[in-house]
N, C-alpha and C positions, 0 to 999 in steps of 0.2 A: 418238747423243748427244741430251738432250734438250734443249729450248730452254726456259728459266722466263721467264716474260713478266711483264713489271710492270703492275699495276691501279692505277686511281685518279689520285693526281698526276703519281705514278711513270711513270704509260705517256707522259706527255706529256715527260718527261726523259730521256734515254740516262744513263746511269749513268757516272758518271767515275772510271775506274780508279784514277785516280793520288790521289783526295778521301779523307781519312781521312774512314771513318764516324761521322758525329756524331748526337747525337739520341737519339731512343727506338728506333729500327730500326737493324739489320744488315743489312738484304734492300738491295735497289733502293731501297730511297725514301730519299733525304737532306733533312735538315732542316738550315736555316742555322743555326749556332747561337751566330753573332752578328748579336744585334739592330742593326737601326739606327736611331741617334739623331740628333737636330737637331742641326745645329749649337752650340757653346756660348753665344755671340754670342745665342743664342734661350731658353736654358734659365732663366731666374731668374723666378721663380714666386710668388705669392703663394696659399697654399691653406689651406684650412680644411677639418678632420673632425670629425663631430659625434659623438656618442656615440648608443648603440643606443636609441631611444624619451625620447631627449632626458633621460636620465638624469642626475644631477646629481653625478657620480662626482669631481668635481673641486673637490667643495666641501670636502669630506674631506683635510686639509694630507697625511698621508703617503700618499693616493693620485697628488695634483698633485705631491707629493716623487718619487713614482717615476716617472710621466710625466715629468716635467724631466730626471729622472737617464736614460731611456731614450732620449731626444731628444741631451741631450749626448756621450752616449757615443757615439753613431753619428754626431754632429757632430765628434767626436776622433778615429773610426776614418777618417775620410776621406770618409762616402759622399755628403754633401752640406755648402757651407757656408752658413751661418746668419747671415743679418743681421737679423732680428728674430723674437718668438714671442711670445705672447700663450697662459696656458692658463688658459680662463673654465671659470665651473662646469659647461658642460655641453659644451664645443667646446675647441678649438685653431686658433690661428692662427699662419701661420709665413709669411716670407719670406724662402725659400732660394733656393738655385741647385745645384740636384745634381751630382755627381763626372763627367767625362767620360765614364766607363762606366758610369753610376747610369741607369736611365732615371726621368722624375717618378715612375710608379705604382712603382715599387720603392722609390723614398726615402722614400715615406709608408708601403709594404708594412713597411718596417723601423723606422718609427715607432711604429704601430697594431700591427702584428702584436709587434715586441718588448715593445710595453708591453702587450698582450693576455695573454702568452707568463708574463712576468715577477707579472702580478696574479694570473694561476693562478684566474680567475673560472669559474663552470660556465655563467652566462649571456652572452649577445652582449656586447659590449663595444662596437661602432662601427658605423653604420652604412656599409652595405657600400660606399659609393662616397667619394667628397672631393670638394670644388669648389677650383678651380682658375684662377687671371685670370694670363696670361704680362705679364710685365713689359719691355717694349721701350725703355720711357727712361730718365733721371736722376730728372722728374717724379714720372712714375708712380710708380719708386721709392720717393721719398722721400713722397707722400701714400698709399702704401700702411704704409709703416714709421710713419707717425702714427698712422694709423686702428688698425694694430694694437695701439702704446703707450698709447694713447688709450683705450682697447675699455673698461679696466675704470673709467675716469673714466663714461662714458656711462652704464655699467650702477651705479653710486653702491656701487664696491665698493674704491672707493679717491679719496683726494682728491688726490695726485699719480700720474702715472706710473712714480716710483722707488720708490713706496711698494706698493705691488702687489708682491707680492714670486715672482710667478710668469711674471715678465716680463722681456724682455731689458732695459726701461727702468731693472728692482733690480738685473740683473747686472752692469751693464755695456755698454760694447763689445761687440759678436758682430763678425762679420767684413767687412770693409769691403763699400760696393759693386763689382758687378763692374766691371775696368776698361771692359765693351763696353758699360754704360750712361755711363759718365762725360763729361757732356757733351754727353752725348743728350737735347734737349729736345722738349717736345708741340707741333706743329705748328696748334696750335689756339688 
């Protein structure tokens, strides 16, 4: 009989009878095919993506209409929740906190990618990465949810915060803070 030897990762693993095959392989090699995530206590985010070569796509009302509409719906489906957004002419800004099983780069994947998905564009639409600041206090919190309600007073594209009407300040309520900043203040 012959013996099949495993290469690569594989040779450094014995192979576990009892592991159903996950992954892109059947052979020897298994792939985890759950991620690991931070803790929740760690996940609430503030991020911004900009558009491909600083394109002004969000000046256009039923483009910023379909942006909001792809944001909320994936806010409804569960995969992250939402306590502030900000979408300027040429960026977005949000401060979420993604699903237990969301990882960040996936909740923006489903932002960008659905609103990408949904415009049916032949050119880029975003550029390829997003910035990203984690949010560890109540402080933090709430000077980040200003900055963002604020975004379009600074840029003279509104003279209230309610009045901007692509922002969580026109809609409303978005979703509370999390309880693991609540009373968490800046040490400084």
């Amino acid at each position: 009989m012959r013996t099949v030897r495993a290469e690569g990762a594989g040779a450094f693993r014995p192979p576990n009878p009892r592991a159903k095959c996950r992954g892109f392989s059947h052979g020897p090699f298994l792939y985890a095919a759950l991620m690991r995530l931070a803790p929740q206590e760690t996940r609430t985010y503030f991020v911004t993506a900009v558009t491909a070569e600083r394109r002004r796509l969000f000046q256009v009302t039923a483009t910023a209409e379909l942006l909001l509409q792809t944001i909320l719906d994936y806010r409804a489906q569960g995969k992250f929740l939402l306590h502030a957004f900000v979408i300027m002419p040429d960026h977005f800004h949000a401060l979420l906190t993604p699903a237990p099983d969301v990882s960040l780069e996936k909740a923006l994947q489903f932002i960008k990618g659905g609103f990408s998905f949904r415009l049916k564009s032949k050119r880029d639409v975003w550029m390829r990465s997003f910035n990203e600041t984690q949010i560890a206090t109540e402080d933090k919190f709430i000077s980040c949810l200003r900055y963002i309600e604020e975004n379009p007073l600074r840029q003279r594209l509104a003279a209230t915060p309610e009045s901007f009407l692509f922002s969580s300040a026109a809609l409303g309520p978005m979703d509370p803070i999390p309880h693991h900043l609540s009373g968490k203040k800046d040490l400084t």
